[in-house]
C-alpha positions, 0 to 999 in steps of 0.5 A, a space after each residue: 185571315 186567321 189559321 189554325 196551325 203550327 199549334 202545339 210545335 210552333 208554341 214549344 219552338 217558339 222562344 227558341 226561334 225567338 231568340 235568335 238574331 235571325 229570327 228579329 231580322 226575319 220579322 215584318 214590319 214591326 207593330 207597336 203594341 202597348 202592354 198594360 200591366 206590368 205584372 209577371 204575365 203582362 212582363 212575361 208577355 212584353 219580353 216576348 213580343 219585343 223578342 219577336 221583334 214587335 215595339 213594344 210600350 208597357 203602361 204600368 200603373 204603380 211599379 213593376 209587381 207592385 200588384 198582386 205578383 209582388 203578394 203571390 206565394 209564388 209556386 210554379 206547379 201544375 197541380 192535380 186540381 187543375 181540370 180539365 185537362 186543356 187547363 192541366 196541359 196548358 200549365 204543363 206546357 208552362 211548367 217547363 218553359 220556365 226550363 226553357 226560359 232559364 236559358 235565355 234569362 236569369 230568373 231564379 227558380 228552385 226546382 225542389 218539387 212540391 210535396 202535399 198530403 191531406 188528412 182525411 181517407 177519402 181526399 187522399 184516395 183522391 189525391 192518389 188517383 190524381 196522382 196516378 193520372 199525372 204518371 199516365 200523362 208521363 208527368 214525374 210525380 209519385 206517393 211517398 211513405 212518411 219514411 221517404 218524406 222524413 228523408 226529403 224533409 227532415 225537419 217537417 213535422 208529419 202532422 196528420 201524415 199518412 201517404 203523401 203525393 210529391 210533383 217532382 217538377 214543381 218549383 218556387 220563384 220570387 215573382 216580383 223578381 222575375 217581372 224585373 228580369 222580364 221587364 229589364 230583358 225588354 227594355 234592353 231589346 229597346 221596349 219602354 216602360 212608363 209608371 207610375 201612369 194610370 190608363 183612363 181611356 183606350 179608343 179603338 179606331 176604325 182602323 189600325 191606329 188606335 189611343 191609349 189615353 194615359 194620366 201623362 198623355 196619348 199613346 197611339 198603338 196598333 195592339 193593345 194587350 190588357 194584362 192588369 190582374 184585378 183590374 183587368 175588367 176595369 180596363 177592359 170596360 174602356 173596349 166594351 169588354 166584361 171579363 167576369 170576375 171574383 174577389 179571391 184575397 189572400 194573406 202572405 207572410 214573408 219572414 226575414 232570412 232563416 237556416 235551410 229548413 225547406 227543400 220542397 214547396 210544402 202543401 200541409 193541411 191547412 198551410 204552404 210554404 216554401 223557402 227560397 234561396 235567400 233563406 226567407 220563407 212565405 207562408 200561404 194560407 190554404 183555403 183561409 177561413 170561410 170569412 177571410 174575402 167579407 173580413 177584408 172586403 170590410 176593410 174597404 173595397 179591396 184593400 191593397 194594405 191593411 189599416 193598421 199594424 195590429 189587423 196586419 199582426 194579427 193576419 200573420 199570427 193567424 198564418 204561423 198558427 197554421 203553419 209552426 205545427 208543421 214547422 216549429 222552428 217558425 215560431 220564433 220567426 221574425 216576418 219581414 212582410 205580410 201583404 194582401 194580395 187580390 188574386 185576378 181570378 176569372 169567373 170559373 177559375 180558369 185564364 181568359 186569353 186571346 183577342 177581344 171579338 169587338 175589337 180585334 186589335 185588343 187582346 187579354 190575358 188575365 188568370 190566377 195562375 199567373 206565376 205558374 202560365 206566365 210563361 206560355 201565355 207569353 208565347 201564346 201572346 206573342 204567335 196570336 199577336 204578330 203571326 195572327 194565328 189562333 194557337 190550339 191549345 189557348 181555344 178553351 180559354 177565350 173571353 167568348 166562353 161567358 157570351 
């Protein structure tokens, strides 16, 4: 029988409790789940399950981040768009259990802030507000005069500046990185991970056995997690599942190490970028193009590369158009990368998390703002898993919500 309790406080106790040798001798008699997908969310997952003293088995189908947390701009915030307010809690609660993280695994975050300023009078009216309701919710994030931007970003051109809102808790992290560290963690604590191997089947049985039929062979489970990204809904189908799903592409420029010019993850009009503390910076598209998903969905149906260098050129010329007015040391910049990158977006945008109603046994997680839930979703994950709890805060986010 599933309860409701030990809801918010059993969430923020629970990796600290998962992290002692106590608590893995406490556990019950191990499950063995398998874990498809080993992007950010489907690793941040596995390494909490095997910490709670679950067997756990991750499937992936390429690499480890080879899908799109390996093509993500990688900014660990939550932003003032993000509504209602159970989606804004959740990516709250996320933001600082990175912080938490950070003691137990060596994942490297720069902690900068995130500084965004729009154009317009009545869209920085909003933001304003916005900003106003993260002081009343106890959130650090403030306005800033084009005097104090000038002080935390010297080398930033204040193109169109006015007033600018900055998040001081925001952070940037390579997510590829951060999968490896996940998925090295599990496998330390015993958890095994196969790829490349592509999942074909999955049959629920009847009772607590179940297939995972695999291009290599069965793996037998008695959980199943499907955290795949864009290819969730395909997996999903194998359970009798539809998770209602968008096509959202986007382009990333990564360029090779350069001077310190960056402190903050800065959201410009029309452009983002950061820099990380290898040097190297990602430059993001904001919003694109109106024709950017038909432009790259003639490219053929999502297409993980593009089919030419010249079309990969002109993409990332296209992206430092947009970003050397703000940055002109970037003109010069040699990119290192530039991916597409298909972001595993829900329907209405928002993460679909918990257990299939079909088949209880099964249980999802896919979200666009996987970078930034990793974290919580795996500790949500882990409690509804092994503990067969409905933790409170994740109720607004079940596959029921399109039925």
């Amino acid at each position: 029988m599933k309860i409701k309790r030990r809801q918010f406080i059993q969430t923020l106790a629970g990796s600290a409790l998962a992290a002692t040798p106590i608590a893995r001798s406490l556990a019950r008699t191990a499950p063995h789940v398998v874990v498809i997908g080993a992007g950010i969310v489907g690793s941040s997952i596995a390494w909490h399950l095997v910490k709670r003293g679950a067997k756990v088995t991750v499937i992936e189908r390429e690499a480890p981040a080879s899908g799109t947390s390996g093509k993500s701009f990688a900014w660990i915030n939550a932003h003032y768009s993000k509504q209602p307010l159970a989606y804004h809690q959740l990516t709250v609660r996320s933001l600082f259990a990175y912080r938490d993280l950070q003691r137990h695994l060596p994942l490297a975050i720069h902690w900068g802030g995130g500084l965004e300023w729009l154009t317009d009078a009545d869209s920085s009216a909003k933001l304003e507000q916005q900003v106003l309701r993260h002081q009343e919710a106890g959130i650090a994030a403030r306005m800033l005069s084009p005097e104090e931007v000038r002080i935390l970003e010297p080398n930033l051109v204040q193109a169109g500046l006015i007033t600018a809102a900055y998040s001081e808790p925001d952070g940037g992290i390579d997510a590829a990185d951060a999968c490896r560290v996940f998925i090295d963690a599990a496998q330390s604590l015993g958890a095994k991970v196969f790829y490349p191997r592509e999942v074909l089947d999955i049959h629920m049985g009847s009772g607590a056995l179940h297939k995972v039929e695999t291009d290599a062979g069965t793996i037998t489970a008695d959980k199943v997690v499907i955290a795949c990204g864009p290819q969730t809904n395909r997996v999903a189908k194998f359970i009798g599942a539809d998770v209602p799903m968008i096509d959202a592409p986007g382009v990333i420029a990564t360029t090779r190490p350069m001077p310190h010019l960056l402190n903050t993850v800065v959201w410009a009009p029309g452009s983002h970028m950061q820099q990380r503390d290898n040097g190297r910076i990602v430059i993001g598209e904001q919003g694109g193009p109106p024709d950017t998903t038909e432009h790259l969905q003639r490219l053929g149906p999502r297409p993980q590369d593009f089919p030419n260098e010249a079309i990969r050129i002109a993409h990332g010329e296209r992206l430092r158009a947009a970003a050397v007015k703000f940055l002109p040391q970037l003109q010069d910049a040699q990119f290192e990368r530039i991916t597409i990158g298909w972001r595993p977006m829900p329907k209405d945008r928002h993460p679909v998390i918990g257990r299939v109603e079909k088949a209880p046994d099964a249980y999802l997680a896919v979200t666009h703002s996987g970078v930034s839930l990793a974290p919580i979703l795996g500790r949500i994950a882990a409690l509804e898993i092994l503990d067969d709890v409905d933790v409170e805060m994740a109720s607004s986010f079940r596959l029921s919500r399109f039925s």
